[in-house]
NUKOLDO-640549 format. One record per residue (C-alpha): x, y, z. Coordinates in steps of 0.2 Angstrom, whole numbers, padded with zeros to 4 digits, always signed. Each point is the difference from the previous one (the first is absolute). Layout:
BEGIN
XYZ...
This chain:
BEGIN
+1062+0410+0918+0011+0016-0001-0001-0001-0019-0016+0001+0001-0002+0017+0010-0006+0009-0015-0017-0009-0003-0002-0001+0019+0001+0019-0001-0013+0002-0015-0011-0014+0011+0002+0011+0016-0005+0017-0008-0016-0007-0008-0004-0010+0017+0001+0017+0011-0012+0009-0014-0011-0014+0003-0001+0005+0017-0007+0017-0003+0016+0011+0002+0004+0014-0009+0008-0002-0018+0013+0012+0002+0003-0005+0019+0002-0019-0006+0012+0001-0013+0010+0009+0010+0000-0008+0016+0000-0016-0006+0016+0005-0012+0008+0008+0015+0001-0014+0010+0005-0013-0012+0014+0013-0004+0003+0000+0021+0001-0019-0002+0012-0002-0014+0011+0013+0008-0002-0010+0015+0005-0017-0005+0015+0009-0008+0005+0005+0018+0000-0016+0007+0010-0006-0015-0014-0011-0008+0001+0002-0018-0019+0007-0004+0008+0006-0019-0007+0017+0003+0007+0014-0009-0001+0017+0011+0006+0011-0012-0015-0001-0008-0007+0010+0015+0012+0015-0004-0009+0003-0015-0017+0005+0009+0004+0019+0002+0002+0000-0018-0015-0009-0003-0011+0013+0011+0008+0016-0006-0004-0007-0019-0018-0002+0005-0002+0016+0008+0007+0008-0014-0008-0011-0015-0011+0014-0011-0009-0014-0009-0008-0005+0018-0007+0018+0003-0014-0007-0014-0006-0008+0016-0007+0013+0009-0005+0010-0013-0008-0012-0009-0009-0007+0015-0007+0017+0004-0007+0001-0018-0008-0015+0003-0008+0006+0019-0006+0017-0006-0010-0009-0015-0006-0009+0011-0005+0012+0015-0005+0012-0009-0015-0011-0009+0011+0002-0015-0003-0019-0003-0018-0001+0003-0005+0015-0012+0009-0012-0015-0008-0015+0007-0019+0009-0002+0008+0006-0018+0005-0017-0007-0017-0008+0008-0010+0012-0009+0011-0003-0018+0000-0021+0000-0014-0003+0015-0015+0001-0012+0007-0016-0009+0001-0019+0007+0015+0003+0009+0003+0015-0002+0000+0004+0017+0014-0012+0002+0012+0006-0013-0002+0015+0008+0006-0004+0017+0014-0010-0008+0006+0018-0010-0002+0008+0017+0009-0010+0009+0015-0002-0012+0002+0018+0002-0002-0001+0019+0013-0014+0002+0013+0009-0013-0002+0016+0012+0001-0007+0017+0009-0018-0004-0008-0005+0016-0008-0017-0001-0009+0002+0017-0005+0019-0004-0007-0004-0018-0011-0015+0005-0009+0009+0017-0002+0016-0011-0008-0008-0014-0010-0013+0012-0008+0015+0008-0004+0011-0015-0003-0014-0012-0008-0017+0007-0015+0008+0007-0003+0006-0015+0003-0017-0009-0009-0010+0010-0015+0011+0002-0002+0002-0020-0002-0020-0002+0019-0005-0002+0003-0017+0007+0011+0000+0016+0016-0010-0006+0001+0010-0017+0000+0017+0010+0012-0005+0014+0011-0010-0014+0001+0017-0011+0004+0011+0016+0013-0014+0007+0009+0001-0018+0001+0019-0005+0004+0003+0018+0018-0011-0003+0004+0011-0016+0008+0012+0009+0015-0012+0000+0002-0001-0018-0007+0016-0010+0010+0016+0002+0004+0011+0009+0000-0012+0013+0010+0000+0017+0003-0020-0005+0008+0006-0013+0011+0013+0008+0006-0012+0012+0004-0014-0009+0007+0010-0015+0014+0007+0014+0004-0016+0006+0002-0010-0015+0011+0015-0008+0011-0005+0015-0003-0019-0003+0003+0005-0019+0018+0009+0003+0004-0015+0015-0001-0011-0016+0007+0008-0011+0018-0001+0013-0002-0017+0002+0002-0002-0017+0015+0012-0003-0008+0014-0006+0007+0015+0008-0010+0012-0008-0018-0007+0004-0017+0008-0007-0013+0003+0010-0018-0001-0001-0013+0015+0004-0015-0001+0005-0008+0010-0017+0007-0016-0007-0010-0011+0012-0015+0010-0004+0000-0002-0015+0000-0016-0001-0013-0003+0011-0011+0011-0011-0004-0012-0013-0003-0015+0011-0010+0010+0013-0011+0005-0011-0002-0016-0011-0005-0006+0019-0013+0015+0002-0007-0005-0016-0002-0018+0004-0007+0003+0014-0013+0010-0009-0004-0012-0014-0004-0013+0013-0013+0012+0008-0006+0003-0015+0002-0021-0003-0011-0002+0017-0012+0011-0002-0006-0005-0022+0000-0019+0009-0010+0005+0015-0008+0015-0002-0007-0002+0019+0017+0003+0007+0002+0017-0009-0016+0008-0003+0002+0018-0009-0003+0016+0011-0013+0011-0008+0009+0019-0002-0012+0009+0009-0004-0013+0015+0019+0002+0003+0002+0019+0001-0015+0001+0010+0009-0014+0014+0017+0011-0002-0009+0015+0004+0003+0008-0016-0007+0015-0008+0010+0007-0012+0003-0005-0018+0011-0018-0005+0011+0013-0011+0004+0010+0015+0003-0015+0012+0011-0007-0012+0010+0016-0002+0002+0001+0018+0000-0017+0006+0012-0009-0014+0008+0013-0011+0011+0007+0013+0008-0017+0010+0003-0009-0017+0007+0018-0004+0013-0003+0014+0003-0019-0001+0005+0005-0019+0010+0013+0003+0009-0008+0015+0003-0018-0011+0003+0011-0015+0014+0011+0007+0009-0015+0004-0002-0010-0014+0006+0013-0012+0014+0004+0009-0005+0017+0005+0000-0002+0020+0008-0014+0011-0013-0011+0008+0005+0012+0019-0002+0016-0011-0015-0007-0006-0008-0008+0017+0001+0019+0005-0012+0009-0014-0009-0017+0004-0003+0006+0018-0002+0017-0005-0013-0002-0013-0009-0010+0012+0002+0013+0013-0009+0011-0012-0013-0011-0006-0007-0002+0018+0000+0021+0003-0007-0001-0018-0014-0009+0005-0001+0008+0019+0003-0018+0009+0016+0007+0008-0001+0008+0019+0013+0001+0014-0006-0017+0008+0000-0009-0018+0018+0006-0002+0006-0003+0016-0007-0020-0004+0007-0004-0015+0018+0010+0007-0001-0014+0013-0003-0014-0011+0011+0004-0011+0014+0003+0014-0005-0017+0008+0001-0010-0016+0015+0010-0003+0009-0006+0016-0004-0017-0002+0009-0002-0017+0016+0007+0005-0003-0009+0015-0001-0016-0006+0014+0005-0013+0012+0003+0013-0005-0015+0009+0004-0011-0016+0016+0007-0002+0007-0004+0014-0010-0020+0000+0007+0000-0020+0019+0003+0005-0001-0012+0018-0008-0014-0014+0016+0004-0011+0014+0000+0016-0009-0018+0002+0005-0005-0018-0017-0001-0007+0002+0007-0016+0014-0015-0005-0016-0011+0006-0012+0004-0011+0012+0003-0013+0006-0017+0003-0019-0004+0002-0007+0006-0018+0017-0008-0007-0005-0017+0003-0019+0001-0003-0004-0010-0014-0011+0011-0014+0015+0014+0001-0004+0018+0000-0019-0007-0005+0000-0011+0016+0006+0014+0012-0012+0013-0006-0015-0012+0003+0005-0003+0016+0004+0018+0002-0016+0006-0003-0007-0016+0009+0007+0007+0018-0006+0017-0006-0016-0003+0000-0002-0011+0015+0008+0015+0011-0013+0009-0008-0010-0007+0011+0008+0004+0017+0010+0014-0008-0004+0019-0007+0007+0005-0018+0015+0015+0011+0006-0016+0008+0002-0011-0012+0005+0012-0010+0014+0006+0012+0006-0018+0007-0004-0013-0015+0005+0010-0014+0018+0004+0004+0003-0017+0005-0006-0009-0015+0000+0014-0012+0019+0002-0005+0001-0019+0000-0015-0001-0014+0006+0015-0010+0019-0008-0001-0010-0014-0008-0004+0009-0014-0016+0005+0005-0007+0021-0006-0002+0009+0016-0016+0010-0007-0009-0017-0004+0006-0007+0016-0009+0015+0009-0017-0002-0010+0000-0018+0004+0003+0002+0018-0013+0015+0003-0012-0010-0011+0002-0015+0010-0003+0009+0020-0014+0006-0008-0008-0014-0005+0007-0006+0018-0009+0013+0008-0016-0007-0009+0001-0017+0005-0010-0011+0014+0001+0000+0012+0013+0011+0005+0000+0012-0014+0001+0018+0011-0013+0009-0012-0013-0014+0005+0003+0004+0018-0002+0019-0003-0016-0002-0011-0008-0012+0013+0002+0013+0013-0009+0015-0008-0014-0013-0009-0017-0002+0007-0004-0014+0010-0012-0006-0015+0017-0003-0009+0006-0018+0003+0018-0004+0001-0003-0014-0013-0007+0013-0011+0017+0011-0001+0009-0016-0003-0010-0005-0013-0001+0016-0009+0022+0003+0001+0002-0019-0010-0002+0007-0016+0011+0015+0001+0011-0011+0008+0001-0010-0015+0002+0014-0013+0016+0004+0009+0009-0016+0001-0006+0002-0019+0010+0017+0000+0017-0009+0008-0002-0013-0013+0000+0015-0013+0013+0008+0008+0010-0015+0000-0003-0006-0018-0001+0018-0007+0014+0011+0010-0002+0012-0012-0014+0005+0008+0011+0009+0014+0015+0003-0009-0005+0006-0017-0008+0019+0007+0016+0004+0009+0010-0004-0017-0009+0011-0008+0001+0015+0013+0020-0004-0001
């Protein structure tokens, strides 16, 4: 039983966040106590095969966090995302694009997908994406003619982008844990002078494949609405500026409401790509452009600012909360021998390094159910990940696969979150059957991306080759 303590640990800590506990709270209570009871047993003179020197190590851990640069992205990045949202940022580009594609059979659609790829890339918030677009976007849809599942299933998707297209907090977080996975490799291997990976390089290759997903996406809008022409019914221009309460000119709302974000996004994306800025330099031009986009376009007072300062401090908190949490959870699982079992594990799994990745991504997505993208992120990840990348595996496609696949985890009934967030800003006329049906078919083009992604890793790897 003893040797098992490991995945009795992993068993306990998804048991107590079942409960209803706090993330944080639960990885490290639960890790405490399993590090009380090896040290316990070892007291008594039971042999519990509990290392306690890994303990020694946690003061390290959290000095290293506190003082990681590549984390303070998260702030800054998440209060880009805030202020564009606050500050109606987001809805003044949601009436642009309507205006550009709405007068065409699913235009309107296409639209909200566009929108909402920008708003997921800003904030990289599942659960702040999909209520923000649900309250601007599907009254919209629905009033204009568009059938129920094909508007909730387009805000569902577009609202789970934010863990794939940069800039994207996913990104950030997962690019700083599997440089650590990356270098843990690397030692294991006898390398002693290991290489990391930055986050730039996991943006860039997320770019190609987020965007082939965006433009998926659109063509099967486009697909739905040539095949039934009832379920996306063309906007006339004029009706829609007159039911968005527009008086001025389509060239003058564009020029306010789309040049200027997509201005930003650019620049921000840009300045990281070509190696001008790292992606923390970059997060901060990104939250001051957007700081002068909404004094540009007179959304910002004292009470809008002192919101989106404590949103951003609250999400904030939690990340580096649960982060410390895991660190400490991540070096009691190690004190308890479980990296030797998995190991030991993916050695014997028939299929090899094939067979362990499936299964790897097979456990990701079912916690992707119970779990959010931080935890996983911070308590998966540096369990499995120096294990995978030992096998041979490259750590930028590994990263695209496993954001790819909690995102399509997150879209999934019935425990997919963004169905759970959507449900609860819907109208009562929305059916819970209707959200489900209208999430299947993007659900399918991204295990269709995976399989691209799998077959063609080029499609992850080859953008950061280029870039050096």
């Amino acid at each position: 039983m003893l040797e098992l303590m490991p995945l009795v640990l992993f068993v306990a800590v998804c048991v107590v966040l079942l409960l209803g506990f706090p993330v944080a709270l639960s990885l490290a209570g639960t890790a405490l106590a399993f590090a009380g009871l090896g040290l316990g047993l070892e007291s008594l003179g039971v042999d519990a095969n509990f290392n306690a020197g890994y303990l020694a190590a946690y003061p390290n851990r959290l000095y290293g966090i506190m003082t990681n640069t590549t984390l303070l992205a998260v702030p800054l990045f998440v209060l880009m995302g805030v202020l564009l949202e606050k500050s109606k940022v987001a809805e003044t580009l949601l009436d642009a694009m309507a205006l550009v594609f709405g007068s065409r059979s699913g235009g309107l659609g296409i639209a909200v997908t566009l929108v909402g790829m920008l708003m997921a890339a800003s904030t990289g918030i599942v659960g702040a994406t999909v209520v923000t677009m649900g309250l601007m976007s599907l009254p919209t849809m629905l009033k204009r003619g568009y059938s129920p599942s094909l508007a909730t299933g387009t805000i569902c998707a577009t609202g789970t982008l934010g863990q794939i297209i940069p800039p994207s907090i996913a990104l950030v977080l997962l690019g700083d844990v599997l440089s650590s996975a990356y270098q843990q490799a690397q030692l294991s291997m006898g390398i002693f002078s290991p290489k990391t990976v930055s986050v730039g390089d996991l943006f860039m290759g997320a770019l190609v494949p987020g965007l082939m997903l965006v433009g998926l996406y659109m063509l099967y809008i486009a697909f739905t609405a040539w095949r039934r022409p009832e379920s996306a019914p063309p906007v006339p221009r004029e009706a829609l500026m007159d039911e968005l309460g527009h008086t001025q000119g389509l060239g003058i709302l564009l020029l306010k409401g789309l040049v200027p974000p997509i201005v930003l996004m650019v620049v921000v994306l840009g300045s990281i790509l070509a190696g001008i800025a790292t992606p923390t330099e970059a997060s901060a031009v990104g939250a001051f452009g957007a700081l002068v986009l909404a004094l540009v376009y007179r959304k910002l007072s004292l009470a809008t600012l002192r919101d989106v300062l404590r949103s951003t401090t609250r999400v904030t908190s939690m990340v580096f909360l649960i982060l410390i949490g895991a660190a400490l959870f991540s070096l009691v699982f190690r004190a308890y021998g479980g990296e030797e079992m998995v190991t030991a594990l993916f050695e014997q799994m028939p299929g090899g390094v094939v067979g362990a990745t499936l299964i790897v991504m097979l456990v990701i997505f079912l916690l992707g159910f119970i779990l959010d993208f931080i935890e996983i992120t911070f308590v998966v990840v540096p369990i499995v990940g120096p294990i995978l990348l030992a096998m041979g595996l490259d750590p930028i496609w590994l990263g695209i696969m496993i954001a790819i696949n909690l995102q399509t985890s997150f879209l999934t009934p019935p425990f997919g979150f963004a169905l759970f967030y959507l449900r609860g800003v819907a109208p009562d006329s929305v059916t819970t059957a209707s959200i489900y049906r209208g999430v299947a078919p993007f659900i399918l083009i991204q295990l269709a991306m995976l399989l691209m992604l799998a077959l063609f890793p080029g499609l992850a790897t080859w953008l950061p080759a280029q870039f050096g």
